[in-house]
VMD Tcl script that draws the C-alpha trace (Angstrom):
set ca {
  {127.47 73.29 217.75}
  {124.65 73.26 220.18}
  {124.17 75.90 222.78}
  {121.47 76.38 225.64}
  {120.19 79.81 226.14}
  {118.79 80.61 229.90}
  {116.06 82.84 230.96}
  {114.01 83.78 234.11}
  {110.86 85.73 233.39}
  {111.56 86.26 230.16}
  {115.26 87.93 230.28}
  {118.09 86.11 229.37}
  {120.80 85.25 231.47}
  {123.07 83.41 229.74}
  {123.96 81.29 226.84}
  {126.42 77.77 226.90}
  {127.67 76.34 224.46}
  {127.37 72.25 224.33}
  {131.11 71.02 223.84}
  {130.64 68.17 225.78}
  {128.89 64.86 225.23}
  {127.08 65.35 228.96}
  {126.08 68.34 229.93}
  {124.75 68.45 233.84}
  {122.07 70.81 235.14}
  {121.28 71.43 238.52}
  {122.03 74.16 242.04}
  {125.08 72.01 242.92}
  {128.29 74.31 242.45}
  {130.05 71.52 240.38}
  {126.72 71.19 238.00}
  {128.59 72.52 233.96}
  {125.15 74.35 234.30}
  {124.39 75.86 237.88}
  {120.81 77.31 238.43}
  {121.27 78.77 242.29}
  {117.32 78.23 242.87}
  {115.61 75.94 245.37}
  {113.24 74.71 242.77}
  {116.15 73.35 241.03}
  {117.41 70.14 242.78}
  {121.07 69.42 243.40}
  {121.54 66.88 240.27}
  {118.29 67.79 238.67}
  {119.16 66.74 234.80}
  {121.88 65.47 232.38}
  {122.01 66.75 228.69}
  {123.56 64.27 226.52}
  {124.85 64.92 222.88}
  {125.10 61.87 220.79}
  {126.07 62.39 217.00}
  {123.68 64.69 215.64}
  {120.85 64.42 218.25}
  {120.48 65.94 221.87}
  {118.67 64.21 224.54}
  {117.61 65.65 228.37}
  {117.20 63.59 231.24}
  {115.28 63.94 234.58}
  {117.60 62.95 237.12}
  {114.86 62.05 239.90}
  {114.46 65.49 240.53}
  {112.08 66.35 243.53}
  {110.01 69.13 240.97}
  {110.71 67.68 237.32}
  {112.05 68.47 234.27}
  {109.52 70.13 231.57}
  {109.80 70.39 227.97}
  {107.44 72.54 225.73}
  {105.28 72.02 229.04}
  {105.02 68.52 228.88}
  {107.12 66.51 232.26}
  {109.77 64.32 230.62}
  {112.14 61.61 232.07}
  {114.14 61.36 228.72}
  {113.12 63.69 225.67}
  {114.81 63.79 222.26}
  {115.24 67.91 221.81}
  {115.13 69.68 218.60}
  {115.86 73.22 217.31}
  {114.17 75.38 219.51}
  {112.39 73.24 221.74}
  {111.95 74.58 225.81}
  {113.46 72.97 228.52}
  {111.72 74.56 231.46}
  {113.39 73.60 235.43}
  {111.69 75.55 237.90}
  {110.92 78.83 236.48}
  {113.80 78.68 234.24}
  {113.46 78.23 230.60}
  {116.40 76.58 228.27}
  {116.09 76.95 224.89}
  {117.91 74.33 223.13}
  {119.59 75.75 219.88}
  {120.90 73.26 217.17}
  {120.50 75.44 213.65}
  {122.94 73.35 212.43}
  {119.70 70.47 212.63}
  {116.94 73.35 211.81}
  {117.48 71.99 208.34}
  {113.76 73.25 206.30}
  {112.01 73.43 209.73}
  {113.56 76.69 210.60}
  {110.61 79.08 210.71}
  {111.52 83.00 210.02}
  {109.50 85.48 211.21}
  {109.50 89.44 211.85}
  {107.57 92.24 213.73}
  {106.36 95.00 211.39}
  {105.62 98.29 213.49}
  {102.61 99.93 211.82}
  {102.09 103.25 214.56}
  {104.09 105.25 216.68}
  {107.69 106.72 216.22}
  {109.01 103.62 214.70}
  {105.82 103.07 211.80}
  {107.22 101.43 209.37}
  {110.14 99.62 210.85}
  {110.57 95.69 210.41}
  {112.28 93.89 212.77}
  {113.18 90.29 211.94}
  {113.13 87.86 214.77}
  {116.75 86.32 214.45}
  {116.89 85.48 217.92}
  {115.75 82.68 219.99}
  {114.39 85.71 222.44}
  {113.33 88.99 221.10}
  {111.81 91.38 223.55}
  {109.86 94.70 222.09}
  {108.56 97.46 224.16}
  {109.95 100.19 226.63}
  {111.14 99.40 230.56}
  {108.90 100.57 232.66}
  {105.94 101.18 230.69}
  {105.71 97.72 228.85}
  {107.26 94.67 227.84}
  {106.70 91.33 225.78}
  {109.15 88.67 224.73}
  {108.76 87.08 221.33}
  {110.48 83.15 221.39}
  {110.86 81.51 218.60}
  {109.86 77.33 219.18}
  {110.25 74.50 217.08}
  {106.84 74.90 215.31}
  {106.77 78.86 215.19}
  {106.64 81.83 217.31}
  {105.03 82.98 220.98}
  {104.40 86.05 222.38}
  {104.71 86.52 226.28}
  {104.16 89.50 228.53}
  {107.18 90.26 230.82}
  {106.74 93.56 232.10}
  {104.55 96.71 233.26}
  {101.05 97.62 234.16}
  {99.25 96.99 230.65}
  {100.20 93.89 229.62}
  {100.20 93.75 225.89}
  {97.42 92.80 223.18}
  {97.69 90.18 220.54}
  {94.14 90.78 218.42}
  {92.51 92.86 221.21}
  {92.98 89.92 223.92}
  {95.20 90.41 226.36}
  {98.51 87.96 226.68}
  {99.65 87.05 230.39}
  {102.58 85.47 231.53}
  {101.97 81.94 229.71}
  {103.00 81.77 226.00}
  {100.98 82.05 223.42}
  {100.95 81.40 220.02}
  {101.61 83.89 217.03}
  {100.31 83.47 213.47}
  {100.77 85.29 210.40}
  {99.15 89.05 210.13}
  {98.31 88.74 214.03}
  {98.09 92.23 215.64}
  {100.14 92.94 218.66}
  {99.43 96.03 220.53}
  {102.08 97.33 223.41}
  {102.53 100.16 225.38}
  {100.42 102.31 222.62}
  {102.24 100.69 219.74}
  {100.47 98.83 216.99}
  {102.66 95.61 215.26}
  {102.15 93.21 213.14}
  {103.55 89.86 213.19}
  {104.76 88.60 209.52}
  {105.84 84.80 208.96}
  {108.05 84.30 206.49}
}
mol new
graphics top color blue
foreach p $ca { graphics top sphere $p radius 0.5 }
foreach p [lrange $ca 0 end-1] q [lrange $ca 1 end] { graphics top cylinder $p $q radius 0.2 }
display resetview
């Protein structure tokens, strides 16, 4: 079954699960998905579920309906693709459609306390890091991985560069350096 998973700069808020075949989005109180923001419009989009396949629609919303960045009216969603309505993100989940374009990945830590450590990103949202000093979110998409800085005065590294608040993409044996912490991102 389907679900949606919600997030706001990076930390999630919530996950629903699709058991309907429409799913509406929008700040209106009797939206199945309320997002209490003025960005959001009163009716702002429908998610329909039809079979095996999961479509969103822009319902003439005054700011649009985004996914993977691009503004849709209608867009066919797969596994892991990002719905994004104001500053909110949706991830759409279907891993019962992944089928062989499920991509697995994991963080190997390779200094600090945890050296050694491999942490396999399971999740549709990992974060890493320490509250406070430094955090990054690792989302896994349709066609891989991104790496995103969420939190704290150094944002983090990914091969000495620094990553802002806009995703960017991860590739095998990239180096990711947070809060004085060394990783290495292995795809799988």
């Amino acid at each position: 079954m389907p679900k949606m998973i919600i997030s706001l700069d990076g930390a999630v808020l919530k996950e629903v699960q699709l058991t309907k075949d429409r799913t509406s989005l929008g700040r209106r109180p009797y939206n199945d998905i309320v997002i209490d923001n003025m960005a959001v419009s009163g009716e702002h989009a429908v998610l329909k579920i039809s079979g095996a396949e999961g479509h969103i629609e822009d319902l003439n919303s005054t700011n649009g309906t985004y996914v993977n960045g691009k503004s849709v009216k209608k867009q066919l969603l797969h596994h892991g693709d990002t719905v994004e309505i104001g500053k909110y993100k949706i991830q759409y989940v279907d891993e019962a459609n992944a089928g062989e374009s499920a991509i697995n990945g994991a963080i190997k830590v390779m200094s600090g306390p945890a050296a050694g450590r491999e942490m396999a990103l399971v999740k549709p949202v990992t974060t890493i890091g320490k509250a406070g000093v430094g955090v990054a979110s690792i989302t896994r998409t349709f066609t891989g991985f991104v790496v995103t800085h969420v939190e704290g005065d150094r944002p983090p590294t990914l091969n000495g560069m620094a990553v802002g608040a806009e995703p960017v993409a991860l590739n095998h044996g990239d180096l990711i350096e947070l809060a004085g912490t060394q990783m290495q991102f292995v795809q799988q």
